[in-house]
C-alpha positions in Angstrom: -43.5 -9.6 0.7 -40.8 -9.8 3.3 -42.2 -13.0 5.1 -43.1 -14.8 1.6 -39.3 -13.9 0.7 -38.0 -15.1 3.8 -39.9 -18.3 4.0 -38.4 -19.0 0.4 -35.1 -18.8 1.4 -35.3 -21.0 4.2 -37.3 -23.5 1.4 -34.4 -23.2 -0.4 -32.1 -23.9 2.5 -33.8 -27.3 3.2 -33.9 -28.1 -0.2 -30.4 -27.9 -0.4 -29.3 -29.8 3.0 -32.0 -32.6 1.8 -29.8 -32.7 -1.6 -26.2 -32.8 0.3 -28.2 -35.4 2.8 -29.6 -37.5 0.3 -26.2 -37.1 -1.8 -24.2 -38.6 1.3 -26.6 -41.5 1.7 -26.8 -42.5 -2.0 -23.2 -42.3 -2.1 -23.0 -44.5 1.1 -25.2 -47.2 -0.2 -23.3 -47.2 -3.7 -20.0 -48.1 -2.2 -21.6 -50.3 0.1 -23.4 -52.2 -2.8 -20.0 -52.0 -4.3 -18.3 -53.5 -1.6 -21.0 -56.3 -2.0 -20.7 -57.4 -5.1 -18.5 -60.3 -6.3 -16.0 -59.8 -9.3 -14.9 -62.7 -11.8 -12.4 -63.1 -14.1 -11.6 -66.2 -16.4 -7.5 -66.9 -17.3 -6.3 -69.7 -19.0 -3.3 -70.7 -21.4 -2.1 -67.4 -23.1 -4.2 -64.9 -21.1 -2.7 -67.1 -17.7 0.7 -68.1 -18.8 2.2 -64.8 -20.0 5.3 -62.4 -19.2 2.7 -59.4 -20.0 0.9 -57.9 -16.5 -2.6 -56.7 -17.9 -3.3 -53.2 -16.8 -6.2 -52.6 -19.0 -8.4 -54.8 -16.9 -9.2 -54.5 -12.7 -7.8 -57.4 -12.1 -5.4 -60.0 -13.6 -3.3 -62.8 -12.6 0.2 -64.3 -14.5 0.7 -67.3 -13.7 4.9 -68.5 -14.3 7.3 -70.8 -13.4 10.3 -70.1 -11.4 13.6 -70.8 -13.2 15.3 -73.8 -11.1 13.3 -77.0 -11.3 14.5 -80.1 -10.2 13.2 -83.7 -11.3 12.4 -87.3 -9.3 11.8 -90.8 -10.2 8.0 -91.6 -9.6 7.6 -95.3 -10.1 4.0 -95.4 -9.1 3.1 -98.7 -10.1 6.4 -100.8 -9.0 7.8 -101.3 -12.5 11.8 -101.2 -11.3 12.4 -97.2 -12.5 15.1 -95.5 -12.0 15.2 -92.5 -14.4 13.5 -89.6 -13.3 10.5 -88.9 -15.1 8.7 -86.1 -13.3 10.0 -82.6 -13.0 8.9 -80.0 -10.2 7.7 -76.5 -10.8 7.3 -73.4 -8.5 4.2 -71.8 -9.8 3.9 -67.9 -8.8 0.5 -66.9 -9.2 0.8 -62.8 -9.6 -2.7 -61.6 -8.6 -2.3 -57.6 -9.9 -4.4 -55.2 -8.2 -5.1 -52.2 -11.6 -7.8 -49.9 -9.6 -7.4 -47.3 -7.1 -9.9 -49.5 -4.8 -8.5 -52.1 -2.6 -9.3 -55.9 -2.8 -10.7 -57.3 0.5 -10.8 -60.8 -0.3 -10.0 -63.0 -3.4 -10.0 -66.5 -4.2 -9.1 -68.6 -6.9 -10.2 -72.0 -8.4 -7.5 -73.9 -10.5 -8.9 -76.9 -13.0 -6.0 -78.8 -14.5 -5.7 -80.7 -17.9 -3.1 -83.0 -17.2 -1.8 -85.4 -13.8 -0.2 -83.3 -11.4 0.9 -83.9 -7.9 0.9 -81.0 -5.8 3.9 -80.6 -3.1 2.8 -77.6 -1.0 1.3 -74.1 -1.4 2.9 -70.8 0.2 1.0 -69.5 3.4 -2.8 -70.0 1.8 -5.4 -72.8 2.4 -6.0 -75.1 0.2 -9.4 -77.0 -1.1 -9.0 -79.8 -2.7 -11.9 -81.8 -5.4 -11.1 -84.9 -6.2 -13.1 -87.2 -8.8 -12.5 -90.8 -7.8 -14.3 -93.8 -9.3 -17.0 -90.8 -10.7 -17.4 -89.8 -7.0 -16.1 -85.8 -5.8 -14.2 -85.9 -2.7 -14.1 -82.3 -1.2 -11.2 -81.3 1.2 -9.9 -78.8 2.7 -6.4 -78.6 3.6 -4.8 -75.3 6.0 -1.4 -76.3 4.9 0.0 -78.7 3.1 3.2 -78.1 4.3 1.6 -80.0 7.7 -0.2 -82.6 5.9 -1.1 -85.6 7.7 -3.3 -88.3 5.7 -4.5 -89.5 8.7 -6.8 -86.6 9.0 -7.5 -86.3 5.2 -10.0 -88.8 2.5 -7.0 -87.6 -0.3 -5.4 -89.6 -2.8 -2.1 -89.2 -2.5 1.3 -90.4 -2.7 5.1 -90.7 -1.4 7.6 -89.9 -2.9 11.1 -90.1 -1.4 9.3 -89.3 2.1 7.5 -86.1 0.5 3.6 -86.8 0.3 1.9 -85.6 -2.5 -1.4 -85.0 -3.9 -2.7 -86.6 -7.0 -5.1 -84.3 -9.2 -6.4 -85.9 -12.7 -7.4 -84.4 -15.4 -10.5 -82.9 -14.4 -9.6 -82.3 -10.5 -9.7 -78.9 -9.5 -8.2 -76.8 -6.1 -9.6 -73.4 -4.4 -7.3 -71.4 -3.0 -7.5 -69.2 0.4 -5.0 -66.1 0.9 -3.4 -66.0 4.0 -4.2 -62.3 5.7 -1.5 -63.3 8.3 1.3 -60.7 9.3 4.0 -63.1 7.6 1.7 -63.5 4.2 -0.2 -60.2 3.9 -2.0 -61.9 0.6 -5.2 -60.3 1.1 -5.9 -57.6 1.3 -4.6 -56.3 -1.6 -3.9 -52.7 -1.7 -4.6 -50.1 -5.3 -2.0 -50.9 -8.1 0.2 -53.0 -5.7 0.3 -57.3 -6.6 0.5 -60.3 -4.0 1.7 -63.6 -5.0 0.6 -66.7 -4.3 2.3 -70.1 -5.1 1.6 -73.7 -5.6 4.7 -76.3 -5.9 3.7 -79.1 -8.3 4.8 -82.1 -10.5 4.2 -83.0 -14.0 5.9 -85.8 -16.2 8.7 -84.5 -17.7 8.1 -82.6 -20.8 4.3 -81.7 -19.6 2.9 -78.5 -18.6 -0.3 -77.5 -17.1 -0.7 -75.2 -19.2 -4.0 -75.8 -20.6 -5.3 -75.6 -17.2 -7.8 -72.4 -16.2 -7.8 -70.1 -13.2 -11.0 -68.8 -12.4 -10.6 -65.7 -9.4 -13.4 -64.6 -7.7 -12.9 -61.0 -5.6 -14.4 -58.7 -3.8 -13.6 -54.9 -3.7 -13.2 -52.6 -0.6 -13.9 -49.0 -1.8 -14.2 -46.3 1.0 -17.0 -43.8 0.6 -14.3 -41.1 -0.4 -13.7 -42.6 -3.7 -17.4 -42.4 -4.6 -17.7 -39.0 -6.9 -21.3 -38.2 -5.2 -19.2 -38.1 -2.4 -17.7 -35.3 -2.8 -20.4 -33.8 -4.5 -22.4 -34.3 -1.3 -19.5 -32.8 0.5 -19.3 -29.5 -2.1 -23.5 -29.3 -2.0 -23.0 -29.2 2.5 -20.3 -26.6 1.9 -22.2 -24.3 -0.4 -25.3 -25.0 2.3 -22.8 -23.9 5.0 -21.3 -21.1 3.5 -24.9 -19.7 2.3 -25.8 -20.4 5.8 -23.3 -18.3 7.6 -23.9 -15.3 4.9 -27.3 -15.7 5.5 -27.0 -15.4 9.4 -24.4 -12.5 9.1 -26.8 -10.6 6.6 -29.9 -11.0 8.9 -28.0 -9.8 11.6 -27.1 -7.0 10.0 -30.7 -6.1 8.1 -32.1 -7.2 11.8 -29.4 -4.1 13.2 -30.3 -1.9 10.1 -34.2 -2.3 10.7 -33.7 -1.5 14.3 -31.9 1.3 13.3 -34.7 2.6 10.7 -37.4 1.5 13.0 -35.8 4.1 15.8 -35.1 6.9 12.9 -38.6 6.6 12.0 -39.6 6.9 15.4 -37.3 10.4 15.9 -38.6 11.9 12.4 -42.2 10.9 13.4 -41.5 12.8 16.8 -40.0 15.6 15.5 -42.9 16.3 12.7 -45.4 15.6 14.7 -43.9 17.6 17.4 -43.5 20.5 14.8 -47.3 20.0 13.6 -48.3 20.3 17.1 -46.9 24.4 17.2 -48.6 24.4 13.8 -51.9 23.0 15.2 -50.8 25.9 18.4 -51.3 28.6 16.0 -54.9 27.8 15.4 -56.8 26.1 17.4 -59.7 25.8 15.2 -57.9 23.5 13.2 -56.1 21.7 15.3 -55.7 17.5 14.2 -56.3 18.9 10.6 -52.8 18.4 9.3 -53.0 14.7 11.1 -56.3 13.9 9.6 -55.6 15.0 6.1 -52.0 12.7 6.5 -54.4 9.8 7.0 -56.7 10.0 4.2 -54.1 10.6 2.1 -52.5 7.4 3.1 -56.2 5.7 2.7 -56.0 7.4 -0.8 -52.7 6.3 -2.0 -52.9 2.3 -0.1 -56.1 2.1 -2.5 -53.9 3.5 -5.5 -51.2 0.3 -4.5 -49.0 1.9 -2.4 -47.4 -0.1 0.7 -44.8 -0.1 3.0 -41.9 2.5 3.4 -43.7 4.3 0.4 -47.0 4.5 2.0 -45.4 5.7 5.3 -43.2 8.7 3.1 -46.8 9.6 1.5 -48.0 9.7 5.0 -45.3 12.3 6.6 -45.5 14.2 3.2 -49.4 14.9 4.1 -48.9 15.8 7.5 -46.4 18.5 6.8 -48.7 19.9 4.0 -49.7 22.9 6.3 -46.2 23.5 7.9 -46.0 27.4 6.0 -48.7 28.6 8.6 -45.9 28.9 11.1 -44.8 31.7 9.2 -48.4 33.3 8.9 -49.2 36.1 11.5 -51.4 34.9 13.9 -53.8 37.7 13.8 -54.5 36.6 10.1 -54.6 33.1 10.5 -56.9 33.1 13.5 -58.9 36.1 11.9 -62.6 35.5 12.9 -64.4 37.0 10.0 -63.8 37.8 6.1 -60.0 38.4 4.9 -59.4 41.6 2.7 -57.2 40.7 -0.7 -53.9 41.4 0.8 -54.7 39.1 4.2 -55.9 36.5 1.5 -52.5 36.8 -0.2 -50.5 36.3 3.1 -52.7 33.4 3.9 -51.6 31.5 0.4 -48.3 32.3 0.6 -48.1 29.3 3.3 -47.7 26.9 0.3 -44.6 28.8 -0.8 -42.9 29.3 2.6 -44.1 25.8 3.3 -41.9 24.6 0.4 -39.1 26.8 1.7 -39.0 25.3 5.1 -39.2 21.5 3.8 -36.2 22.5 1.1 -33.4 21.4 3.3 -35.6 18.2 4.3 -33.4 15.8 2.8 -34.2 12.9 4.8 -38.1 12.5 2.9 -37.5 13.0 -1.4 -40.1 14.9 -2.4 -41.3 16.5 0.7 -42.0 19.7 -0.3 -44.1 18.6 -3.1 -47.0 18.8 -0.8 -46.9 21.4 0.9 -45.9 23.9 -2.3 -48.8 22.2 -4.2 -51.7 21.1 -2.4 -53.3 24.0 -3.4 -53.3 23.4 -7.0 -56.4 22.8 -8.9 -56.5 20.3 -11.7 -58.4 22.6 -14.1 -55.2 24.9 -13.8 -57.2 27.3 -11.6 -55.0 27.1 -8.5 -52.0 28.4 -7.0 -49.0 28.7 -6.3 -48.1 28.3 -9.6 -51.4 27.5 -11.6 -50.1 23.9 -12.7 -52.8 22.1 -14.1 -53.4 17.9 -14.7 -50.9 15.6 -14.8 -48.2 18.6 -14.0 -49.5 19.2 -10.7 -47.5 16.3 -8.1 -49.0 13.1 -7.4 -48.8 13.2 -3.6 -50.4 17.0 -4.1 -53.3 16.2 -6.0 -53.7 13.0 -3.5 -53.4 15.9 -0.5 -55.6 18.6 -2.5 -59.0 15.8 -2.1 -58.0 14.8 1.8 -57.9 18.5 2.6 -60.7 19.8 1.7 -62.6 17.1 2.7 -61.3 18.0 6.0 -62.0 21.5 5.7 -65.3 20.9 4.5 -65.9 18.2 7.4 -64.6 20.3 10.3 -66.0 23.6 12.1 -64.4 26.7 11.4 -64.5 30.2 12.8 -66.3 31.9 9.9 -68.6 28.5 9.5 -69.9 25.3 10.6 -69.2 21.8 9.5 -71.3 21.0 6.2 -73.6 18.2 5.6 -72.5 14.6 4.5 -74.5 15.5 1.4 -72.9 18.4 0.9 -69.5 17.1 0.8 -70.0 14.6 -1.3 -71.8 16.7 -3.9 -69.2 19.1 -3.2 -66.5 16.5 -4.6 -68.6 14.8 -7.5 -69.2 18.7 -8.4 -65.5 19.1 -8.4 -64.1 16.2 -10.2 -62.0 17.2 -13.2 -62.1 21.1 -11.7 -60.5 20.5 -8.6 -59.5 17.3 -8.2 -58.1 15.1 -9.9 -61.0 12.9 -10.8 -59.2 9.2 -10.4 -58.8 10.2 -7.0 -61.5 11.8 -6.4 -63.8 8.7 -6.9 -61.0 6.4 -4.9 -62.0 8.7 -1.7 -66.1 9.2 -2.7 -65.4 5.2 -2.7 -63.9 5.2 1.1 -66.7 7.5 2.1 -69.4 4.9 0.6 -67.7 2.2 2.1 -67.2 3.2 5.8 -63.7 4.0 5.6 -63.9 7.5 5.8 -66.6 8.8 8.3 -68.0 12.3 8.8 -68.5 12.5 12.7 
């Protein structure tokens, strides 16, 4: 029972560091797959160009214009102007961060509707598709700021010695954060906003406001924001904890069994070393009490008795006999027949046996035996005449195992009796002396070998 108990609870204690285990590693994998996957999001005209920062969604960008502008003549196909006719705007391109996980990288592709020529871009890189004569022309620029068209296939333009970039209808740029120290676009942290800008112009009275922002992101979420996380964490704690009580309260069962082992050991000692003056008085039956203590534990294993119970059953037995100590020798070892009054003295061993095992307290029950072994189960007995079910377990257990004993051993005023005998002797018996449940429980160890008669 012990052992099948113990090897369930260390079950259980794998079981539960598998769960925290597996816990950790699912949590691990979500956040990594997390991490992994890439994040859209679609703005143009009045979900682009508003004063309203979205918080309802991850991730939004507001695109607006900065207040001063300032305008230029652009007479791109030599027609003599003089008026200005393009006016500049500083786009800022508010990327807003709504989540409590940081964004580890972000881009974001811009289509316009309308001519524009692009002046320079803060701190990002720029990549730049061009549709000319049907045909895409794909670069990629680090700065405009340091543009040289020597080293680009771009269609631009010069404008009062700034170069510009021409983007049609249809022409679309990608754009790069800078991680620099100076930029620190990306990454972006939870619930802050980085702001990237373009510097571009349209004919006066145009816009690009039709145009649309696609972003793509990516999401950096550490494995403490993942709940089965912390679950995992609260399932190895509860493991840990159980772990340590566990530990402490073998050590101290381990420290109490030693204990009970070694009290065991004294009160085994001390009642066998008492039997032993018992077994001194007489020594015609000398090992009775002993014998008798072990078919009485034979007896009551059968009946489904085990452990510390079977044991207490077994010490009962083998103090059935301890009133002789108070019987005079002379009567006890008498040699032939007993007159009334010696055979009174002799059964009052049951009575003084009870006495002396009153103030046993460490054994309940103790004294059970040894004040009624004597009983008979017709009611014929004595001390007390109990009959049946009245008459103490343990006694009527002790009543069969000693006189089997009695009947199997020499005495002074007889020899042993046959194995025949005997066990006529106890079917004869059954329901007048003995009990006869237990009585066929110990014919039962006789038949099977259990129980010999050397």
């Amino acid at each position: 029972m012990k052992t099948a108990r113990l090897i369930t609870i260390r079950i259980s204690f794998v079981i539960v560091l598998l769960i925290a285990v597996l816990l950790f590693i699912v949590s691990f994998i979500k956040a990594d797959n997390y991490n992994k996957t890439e994040h859209k999001g679609t703005y143009s005209s009045q979900s682009l160009f508003t004063d309203i920062i979205a918080g309802s969604v991850p991730v939004a960008v507001r695109a607006a214009a900065r207040g001063s502008t300032w305008t230029k003549c652009f007479d791109l196909y030599d027609e003599g102007l003089t008026d200005p006719n393009y006016q500049a705007y500083t786009y800022d391109f508010n990327v807003c961060n709504n989540t409590a996980d940081e964004i580890s990288d972000y881009s974001f592709k811009l289509a316009f509707n309308t001519e524009v020529f692009l002046l320079s871009a803060w701190n990002g890189s720029l990549e730049i598709h061009q549709f000319i004569d049907e045909k895409e022309y794909v670069n990629t620029v680090p700065d405009l700021r340091d543009y040289d068209a020597s080293d680009y296939t771009l269609d631009t333009v010069q404008i009062d010695g700034d170069v510009l970039v021409r983007m049609n209808p249809g022409d679309y740029l990608v754009y790069y954060p800078s991680s620099t120290i100076n930029a620190m676009e990306i990454p972006v942290e939870p619930h802050k906003v980085t702001v990237p800008g373009l510097i571009l112009y349209v004919k006066i009275g145009d816009s690009i406001f039709g145009s649309v922002l696609d972003l793509t992101y990516h999401f950096k979420r550490n494995i403490i924001g993942e709940p089965l996380f912390w679950i995992s964490i609260g399932a190895g704690l509860i493991w840990l904890l159980a772990l340590i009580n566990y530990a402490v309260s073998s050590s101290q069962i381990h420290k109490y069994n030693e204990r009970h082992m070694r009290d065991n050991e004294i009160i085994q000692e001390a009642i066998e070393t008492f039997i032993g003056f018992i077994d001194a008085k007489d020594p015609y039956t000398h090992g009775h009490s002993g014998r008798v203590a072990e078919y009485t534990r034979m007896i009551a294993s059968k009946m489904g008795y085990k452990g510390e119970e079977l044991d207490k059953i077994y010490y009962v037995a083998l103090l059935h006999d301890c009133g002789k100590i108070g019987i005079p020798d002379n009567i006890l070892r008498k040699p032939g027949k007993l007159t009334p009054e010696e055979y009174e003295i002799i059964k009052s061993h049951t009575i003084k046996g009870g006495e002396i095992l009153s103030s046993f307290k460490s054994l309940s029950g103790v004294g059970e035996g040894a004040l009624y072994h004597h009983e008979r189960y017709d009611g014929r007995g004595y001390p007390k005449g109990l009959s049946g079910e009245d008459i103490p377990l343990i006694a009527r257990m002790i009543c069969v195992a000693d006189s089997f004993d009695a009947m199997n051993s020499n005495r002074v005023y007889r020899k042993k009796l046959t194995r025949d005998t005997i066990i006529n002797e106890i079917v004869t018996n059954k329901g007048k002396q003995f009990d006869p449940v237990i009585a066929n429980i110990f014919l039962g160890l006789i038949g099977d070998g259990s129980i010999t008669m050397d």
